[in-house]
ZADO-1210 file (C-alpha; in nm, 4 decimals, padded with zeros to 6 digits):
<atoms>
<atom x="07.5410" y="05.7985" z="00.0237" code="UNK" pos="1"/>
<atom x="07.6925" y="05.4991" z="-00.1715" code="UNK" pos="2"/>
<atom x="08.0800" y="05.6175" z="-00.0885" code="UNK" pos="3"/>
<atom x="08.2461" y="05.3508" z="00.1029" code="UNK" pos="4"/>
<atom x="08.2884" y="05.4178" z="00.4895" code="UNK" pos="5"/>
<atom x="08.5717" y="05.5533" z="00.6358" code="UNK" pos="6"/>
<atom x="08.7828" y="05.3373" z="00.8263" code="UNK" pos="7"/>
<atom x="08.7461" y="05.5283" z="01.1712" code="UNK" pos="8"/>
<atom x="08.3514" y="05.5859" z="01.0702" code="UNK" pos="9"/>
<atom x="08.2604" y="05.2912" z="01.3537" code="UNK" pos="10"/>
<atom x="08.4885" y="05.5128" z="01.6317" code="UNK" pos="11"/>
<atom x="08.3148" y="05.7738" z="01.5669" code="UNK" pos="12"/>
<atom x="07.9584" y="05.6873" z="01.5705" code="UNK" pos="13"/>
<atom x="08.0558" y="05.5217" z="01.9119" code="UNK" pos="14"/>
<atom x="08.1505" y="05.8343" z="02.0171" code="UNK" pos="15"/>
<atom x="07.8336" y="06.0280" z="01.9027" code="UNK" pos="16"/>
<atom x="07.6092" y="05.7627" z="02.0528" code="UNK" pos="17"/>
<atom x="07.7881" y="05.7859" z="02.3707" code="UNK" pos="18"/>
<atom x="07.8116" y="06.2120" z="02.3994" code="UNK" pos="19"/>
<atom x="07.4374" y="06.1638" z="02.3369" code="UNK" pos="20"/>
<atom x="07.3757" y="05.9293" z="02.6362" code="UNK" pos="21"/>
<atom x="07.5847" y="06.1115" z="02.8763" code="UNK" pos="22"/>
<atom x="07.3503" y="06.4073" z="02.7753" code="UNK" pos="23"/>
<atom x="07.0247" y="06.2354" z="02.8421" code="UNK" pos="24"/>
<atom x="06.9295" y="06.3338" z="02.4954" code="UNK" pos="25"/>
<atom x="06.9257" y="05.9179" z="02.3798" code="UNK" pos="26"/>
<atom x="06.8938" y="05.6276" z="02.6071" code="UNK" pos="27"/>
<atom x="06.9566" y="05.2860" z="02.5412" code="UNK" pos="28"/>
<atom x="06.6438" y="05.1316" z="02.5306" code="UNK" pos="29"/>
<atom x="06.5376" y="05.3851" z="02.2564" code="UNK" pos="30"/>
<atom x="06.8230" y="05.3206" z="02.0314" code="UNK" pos="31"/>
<atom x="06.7772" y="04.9390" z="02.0621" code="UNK" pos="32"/>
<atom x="06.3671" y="05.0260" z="02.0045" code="UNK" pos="33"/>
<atom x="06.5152" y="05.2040" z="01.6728" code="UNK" pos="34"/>
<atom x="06.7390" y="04.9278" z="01.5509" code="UNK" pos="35"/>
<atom x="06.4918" y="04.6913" z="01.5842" code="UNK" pos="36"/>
<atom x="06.2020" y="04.9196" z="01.3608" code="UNK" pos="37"/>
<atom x="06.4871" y="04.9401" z="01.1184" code="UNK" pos="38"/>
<atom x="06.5588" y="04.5545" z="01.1136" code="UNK" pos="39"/>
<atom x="06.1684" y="04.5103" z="01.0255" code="UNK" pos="40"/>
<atom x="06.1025" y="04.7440" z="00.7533" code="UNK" pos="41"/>
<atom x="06.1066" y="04.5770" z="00.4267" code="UNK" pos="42"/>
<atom x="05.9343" y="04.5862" z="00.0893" code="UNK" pos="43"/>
<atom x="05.5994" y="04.4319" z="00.2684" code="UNK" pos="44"/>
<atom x="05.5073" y="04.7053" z="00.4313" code="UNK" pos="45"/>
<atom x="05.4624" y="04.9570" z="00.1453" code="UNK" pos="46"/>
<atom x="05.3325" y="04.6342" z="-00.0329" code="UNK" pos="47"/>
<atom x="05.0573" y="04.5927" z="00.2058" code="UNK" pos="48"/>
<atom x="04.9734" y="05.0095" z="00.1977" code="UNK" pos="49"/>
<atom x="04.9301" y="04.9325" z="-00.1590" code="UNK" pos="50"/>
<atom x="04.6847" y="04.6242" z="-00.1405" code="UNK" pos="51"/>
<atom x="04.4791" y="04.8380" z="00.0961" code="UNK" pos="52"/>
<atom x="04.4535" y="05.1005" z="-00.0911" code="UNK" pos="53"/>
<atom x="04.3648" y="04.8951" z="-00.4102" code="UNK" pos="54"/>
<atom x="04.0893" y="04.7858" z="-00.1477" code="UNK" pos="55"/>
<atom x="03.9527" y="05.0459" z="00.0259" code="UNK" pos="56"/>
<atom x="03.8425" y="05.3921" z="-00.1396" code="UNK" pos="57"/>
<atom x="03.9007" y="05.5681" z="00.2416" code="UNK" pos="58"/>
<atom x="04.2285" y="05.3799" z="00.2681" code="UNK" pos="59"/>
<atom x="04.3524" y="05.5267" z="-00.0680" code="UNK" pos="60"/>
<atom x="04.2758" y="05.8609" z="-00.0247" code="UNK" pos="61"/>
<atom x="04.4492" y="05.8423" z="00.3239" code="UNK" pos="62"/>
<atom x="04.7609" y="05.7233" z="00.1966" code="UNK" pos="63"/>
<atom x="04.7637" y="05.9649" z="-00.1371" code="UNK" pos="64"/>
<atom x="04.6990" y="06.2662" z="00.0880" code="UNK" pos="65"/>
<atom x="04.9535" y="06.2083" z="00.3870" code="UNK" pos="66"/>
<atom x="05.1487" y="05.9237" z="00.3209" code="UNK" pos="67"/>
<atom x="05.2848" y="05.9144" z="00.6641" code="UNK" pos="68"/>
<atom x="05.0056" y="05.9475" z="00.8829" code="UNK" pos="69"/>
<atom x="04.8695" y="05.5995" z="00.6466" code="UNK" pos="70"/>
<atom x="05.2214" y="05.4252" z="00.7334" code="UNK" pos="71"/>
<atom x="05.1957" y="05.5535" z="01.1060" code="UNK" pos="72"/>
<atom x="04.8360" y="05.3843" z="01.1196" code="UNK" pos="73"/>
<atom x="04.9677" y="05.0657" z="01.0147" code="UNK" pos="74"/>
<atom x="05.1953" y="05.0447" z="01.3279" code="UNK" pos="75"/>
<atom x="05.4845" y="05.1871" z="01.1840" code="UNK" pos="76"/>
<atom x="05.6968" y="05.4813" z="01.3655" code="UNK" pos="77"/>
<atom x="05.8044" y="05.7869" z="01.1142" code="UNK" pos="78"/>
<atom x="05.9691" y="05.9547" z="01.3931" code="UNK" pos="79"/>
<atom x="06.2620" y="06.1483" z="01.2839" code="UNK" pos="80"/>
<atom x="06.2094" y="06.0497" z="00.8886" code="UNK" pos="81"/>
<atom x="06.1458" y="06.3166" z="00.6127" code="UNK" pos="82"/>
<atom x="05.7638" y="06.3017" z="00.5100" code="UNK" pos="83"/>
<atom x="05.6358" y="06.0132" z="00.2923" code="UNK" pos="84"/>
<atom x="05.4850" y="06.1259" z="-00.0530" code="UNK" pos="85"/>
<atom x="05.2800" y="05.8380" z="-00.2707" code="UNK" pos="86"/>
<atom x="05.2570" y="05.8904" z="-00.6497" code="UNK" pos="87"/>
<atom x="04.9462" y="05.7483" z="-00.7965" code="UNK" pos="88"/>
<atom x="04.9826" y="05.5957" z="-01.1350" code="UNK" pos="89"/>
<atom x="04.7098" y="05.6402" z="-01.3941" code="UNK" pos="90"/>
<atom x="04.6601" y="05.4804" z="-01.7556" code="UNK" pos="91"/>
<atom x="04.8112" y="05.8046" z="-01.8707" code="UNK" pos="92"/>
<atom x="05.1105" y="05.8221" z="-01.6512" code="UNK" pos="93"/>
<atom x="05.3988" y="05.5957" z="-01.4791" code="UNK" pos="94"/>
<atom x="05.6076" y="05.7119" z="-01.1860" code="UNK" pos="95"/>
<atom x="05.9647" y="05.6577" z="-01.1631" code="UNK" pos="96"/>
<atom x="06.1223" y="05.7467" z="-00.8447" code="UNK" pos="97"/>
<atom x="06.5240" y="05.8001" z="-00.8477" code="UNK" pos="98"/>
<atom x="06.7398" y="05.9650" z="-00.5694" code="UNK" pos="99"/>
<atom x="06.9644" y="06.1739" z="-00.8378" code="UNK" pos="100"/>
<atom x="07.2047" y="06.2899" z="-00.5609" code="UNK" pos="101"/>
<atom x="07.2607" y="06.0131" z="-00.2938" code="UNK" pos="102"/>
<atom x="07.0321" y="05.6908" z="-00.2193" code="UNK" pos="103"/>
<atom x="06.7395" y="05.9237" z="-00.0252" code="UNK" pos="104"/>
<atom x="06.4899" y="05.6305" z="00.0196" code="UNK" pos="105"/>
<atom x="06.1858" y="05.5669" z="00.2489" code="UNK" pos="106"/>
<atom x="06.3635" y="05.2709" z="00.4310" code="UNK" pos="107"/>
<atom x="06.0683" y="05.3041" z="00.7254" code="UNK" pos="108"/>
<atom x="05.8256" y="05.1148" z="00.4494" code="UNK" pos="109"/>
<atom x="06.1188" y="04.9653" z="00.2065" code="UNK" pos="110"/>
<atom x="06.3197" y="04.8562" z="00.4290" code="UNK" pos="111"/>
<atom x="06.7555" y="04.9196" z="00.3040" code="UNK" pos="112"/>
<atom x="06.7835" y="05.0287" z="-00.0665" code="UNK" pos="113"/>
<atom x="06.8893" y="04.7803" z="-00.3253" code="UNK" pos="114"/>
<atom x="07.2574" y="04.8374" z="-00.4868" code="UNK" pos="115"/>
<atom x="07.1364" y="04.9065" z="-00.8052" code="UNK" pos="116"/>
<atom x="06.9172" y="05.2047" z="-00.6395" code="UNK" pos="117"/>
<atom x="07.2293" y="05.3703" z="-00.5239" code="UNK" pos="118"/>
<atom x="07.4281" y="05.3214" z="-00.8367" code="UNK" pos="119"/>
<atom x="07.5428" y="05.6157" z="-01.0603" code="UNK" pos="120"/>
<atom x="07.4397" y="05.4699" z="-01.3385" code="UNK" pos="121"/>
<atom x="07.0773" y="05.4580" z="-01.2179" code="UNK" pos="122"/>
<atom x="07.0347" y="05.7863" z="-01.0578" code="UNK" pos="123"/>
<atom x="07.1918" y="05.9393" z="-01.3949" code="UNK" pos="124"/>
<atom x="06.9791" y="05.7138" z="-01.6785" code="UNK" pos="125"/>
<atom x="06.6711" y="05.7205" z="-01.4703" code="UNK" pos="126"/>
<atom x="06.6236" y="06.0698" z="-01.5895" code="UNK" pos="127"/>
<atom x="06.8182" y="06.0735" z="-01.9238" code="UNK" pos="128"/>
<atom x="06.6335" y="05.7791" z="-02.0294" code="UNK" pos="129"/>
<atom x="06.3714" y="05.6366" z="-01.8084" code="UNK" pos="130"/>
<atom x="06.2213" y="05.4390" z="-02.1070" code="UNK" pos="131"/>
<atom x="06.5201" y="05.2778" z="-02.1401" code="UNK" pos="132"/>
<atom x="06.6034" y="05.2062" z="-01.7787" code="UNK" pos="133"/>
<atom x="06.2336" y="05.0540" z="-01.7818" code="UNK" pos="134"/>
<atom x="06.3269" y="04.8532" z="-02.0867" code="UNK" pos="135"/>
<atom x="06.6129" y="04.6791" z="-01.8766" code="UNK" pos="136"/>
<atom x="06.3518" y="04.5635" z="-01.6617" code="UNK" pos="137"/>
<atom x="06.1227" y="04.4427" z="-01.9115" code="UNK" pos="138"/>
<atom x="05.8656" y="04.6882" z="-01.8476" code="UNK" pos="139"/>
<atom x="05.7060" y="04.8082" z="-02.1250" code="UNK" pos="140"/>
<atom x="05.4203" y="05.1050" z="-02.1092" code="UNK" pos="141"/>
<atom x="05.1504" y="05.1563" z="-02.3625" code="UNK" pos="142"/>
<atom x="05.2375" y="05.3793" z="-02.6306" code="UNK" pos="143"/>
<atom x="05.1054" y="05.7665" z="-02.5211" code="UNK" pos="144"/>
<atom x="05.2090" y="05.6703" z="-02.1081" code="UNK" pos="145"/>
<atom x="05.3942" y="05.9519" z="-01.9568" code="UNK" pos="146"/>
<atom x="05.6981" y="05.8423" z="-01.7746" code="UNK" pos="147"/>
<atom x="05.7145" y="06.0661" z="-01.4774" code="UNK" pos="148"/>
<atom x="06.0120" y="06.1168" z="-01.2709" code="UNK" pos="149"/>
<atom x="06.0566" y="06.2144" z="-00.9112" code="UNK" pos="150"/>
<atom x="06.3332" y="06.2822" z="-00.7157" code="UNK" pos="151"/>
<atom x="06.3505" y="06.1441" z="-00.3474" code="UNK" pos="152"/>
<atom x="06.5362" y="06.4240" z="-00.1054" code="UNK" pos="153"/>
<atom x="06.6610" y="06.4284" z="00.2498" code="UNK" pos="154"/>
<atom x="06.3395" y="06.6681" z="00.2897" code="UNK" pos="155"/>
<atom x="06.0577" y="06.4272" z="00.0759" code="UNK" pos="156"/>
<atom x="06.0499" y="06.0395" z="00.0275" code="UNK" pos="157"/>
<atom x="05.8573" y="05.8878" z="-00.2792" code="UNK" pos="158"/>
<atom x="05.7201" y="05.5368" z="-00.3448" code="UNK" pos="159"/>
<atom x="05.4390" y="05.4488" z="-00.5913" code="UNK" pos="160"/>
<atom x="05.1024" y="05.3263" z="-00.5766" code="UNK" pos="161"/>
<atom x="05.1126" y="05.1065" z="-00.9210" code="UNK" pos="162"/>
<atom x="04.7698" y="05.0580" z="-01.1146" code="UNK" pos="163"/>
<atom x="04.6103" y="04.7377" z="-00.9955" code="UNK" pos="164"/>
<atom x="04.6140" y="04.4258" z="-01.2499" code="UNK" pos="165"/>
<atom x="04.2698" y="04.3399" z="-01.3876" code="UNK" pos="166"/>
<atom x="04.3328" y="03.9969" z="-01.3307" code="UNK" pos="167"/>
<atom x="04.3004" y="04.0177" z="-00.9439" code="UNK" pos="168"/>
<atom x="03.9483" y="04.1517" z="-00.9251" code="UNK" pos="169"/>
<atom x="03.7876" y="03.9324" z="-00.6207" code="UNK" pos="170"/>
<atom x="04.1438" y="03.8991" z="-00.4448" code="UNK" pos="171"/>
<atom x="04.1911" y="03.8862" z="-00.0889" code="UNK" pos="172"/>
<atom x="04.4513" y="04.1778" z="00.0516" code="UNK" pos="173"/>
<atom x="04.7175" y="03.9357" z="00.1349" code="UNK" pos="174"/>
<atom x="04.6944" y="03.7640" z="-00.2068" code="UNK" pos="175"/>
<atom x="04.7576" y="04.1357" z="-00.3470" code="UNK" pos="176"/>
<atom x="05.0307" y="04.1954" z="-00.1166" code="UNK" pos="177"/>
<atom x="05.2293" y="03.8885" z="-00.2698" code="UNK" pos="178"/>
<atom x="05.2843" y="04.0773" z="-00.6782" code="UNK" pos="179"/>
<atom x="05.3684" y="04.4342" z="-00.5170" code="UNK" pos="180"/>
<atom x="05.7235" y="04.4095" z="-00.5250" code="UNK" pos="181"/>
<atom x="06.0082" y="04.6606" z="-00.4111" code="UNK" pos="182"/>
<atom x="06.0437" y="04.6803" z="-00.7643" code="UNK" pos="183"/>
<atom x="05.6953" y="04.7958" z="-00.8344" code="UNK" pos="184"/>
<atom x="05.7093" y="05.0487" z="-00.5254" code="UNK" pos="185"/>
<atom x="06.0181" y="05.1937" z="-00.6746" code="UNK" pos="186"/>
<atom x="05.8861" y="05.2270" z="-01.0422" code="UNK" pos="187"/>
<atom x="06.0864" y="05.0012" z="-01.2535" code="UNK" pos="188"/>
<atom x="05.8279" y="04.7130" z="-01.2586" code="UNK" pos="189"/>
<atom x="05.4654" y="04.6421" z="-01.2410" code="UNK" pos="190"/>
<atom x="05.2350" y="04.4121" z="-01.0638" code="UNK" pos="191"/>
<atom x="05.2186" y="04.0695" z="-01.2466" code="UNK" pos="192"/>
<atom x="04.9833" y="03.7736" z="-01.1541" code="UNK" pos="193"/>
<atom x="05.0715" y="03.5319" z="-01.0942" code="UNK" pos="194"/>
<atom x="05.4125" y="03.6575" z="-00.8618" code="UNK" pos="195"/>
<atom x="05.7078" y="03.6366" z="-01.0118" code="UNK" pos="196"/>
<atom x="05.9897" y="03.4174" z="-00.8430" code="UNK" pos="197"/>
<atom x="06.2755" y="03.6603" z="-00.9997" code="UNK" pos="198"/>
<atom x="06.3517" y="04.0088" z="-01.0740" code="UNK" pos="199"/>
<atom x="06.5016" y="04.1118" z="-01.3281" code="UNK" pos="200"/>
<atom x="06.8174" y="04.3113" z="-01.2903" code="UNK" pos="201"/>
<atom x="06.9126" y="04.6322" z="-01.4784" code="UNK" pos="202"/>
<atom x="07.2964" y="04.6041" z="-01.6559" code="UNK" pos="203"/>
<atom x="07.4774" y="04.8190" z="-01.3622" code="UNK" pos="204"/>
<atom x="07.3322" y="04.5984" z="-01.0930" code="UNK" pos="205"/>
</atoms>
């Protein structure tokens, strides 16, 4: 959640992580293992998943049909995180993905979720008005686009696999990876050639 820690929150946690060792249930080396997976995740990963897929038909139908078994084949470890769900945007429909209750996020291929995704006034206006949260973004859909929204839970994580810019036919998969934003994988953007240097940022952020 967004709530501010509580001030004996660290004493705690110390506590937890040290009833665990004493119990043989976590060791050392795997929590340091852990914290350093958690230190590399970032936007990139799910950036790259998307390139792929925008590359290779097998690829894509991996990664729409078991989302973590695509991440896990990239090198990266779901242990212990909720499964991984990818939403497939058409020319008839755009996925929005909002965490209405807390900031439930796939952080294994996002890496930490911005401020903005955490904020009430996201989680609320993403589903009053997701045209308008779009808007604040400078995204702008087609007329007749369905603006679909999903909820991320502690039990499902969501990020989207954006339509792929005509402009980049005969790109190379790292040249993709570059306009596939955190943005983009979220829902509030889309992928612009050439990359954008900025983001735009929504009136609570």
């Amino acid at each position: 959640m967004s709530a501010p820690a509580r001030p004996d929150s660290p004493a705690r946690l110390e506590a937890l992580i040290a009833a665990l060792k004493a119990k043989g249930i976590l060791t050392e080396e795997e929590l340091s293992a852990r914290q350093e997976q958690t230190d590399r995740a970032s936007p990139e990963i799910g950036a790259r998943m998307v390139a792929r897929a925008w590359l290779d038909p097998e690829w894509r139908q991996l990664l729409l049909s078991d989302g973590t078994a695509a991440a896990e084949a990239l090198g990266v470890s779901m242990a212990g995180a909720p499964p991984l769900g990818v939403l497939e945007d058409t020319p008839q429909r755009h996925h929005l993905v909002v965490c209405t209750l807390c900031s439930c996020y796939p952080r294994a291929v996002l890496g930490y979720p911005p401020h903005w995704y955490k904020s009430f006034g996201y989680r609320a206006r993403a589903v009053r008005d997701p045209r308008g949260v779009l808007a604040e973004w400078g995204t702008a859909l087609p007329e007749g686009v369905e603006v679909r929204v999903v909820d991320s839970t502690a039990d499902f994580r969501w990020m989207v696999l954006p339509l792929r810019p005509a402009e980049t036919d005969g790109w190379s998969e790292d040249r993709l990876t570059e306009i596939i934003t955190r943005d983009v994988l979220v829902g509030v953007a889309l992928p612009r050639p050439p990359p954008s240097t900025t983001s735009a940022q929504a009136s609570w952020s």
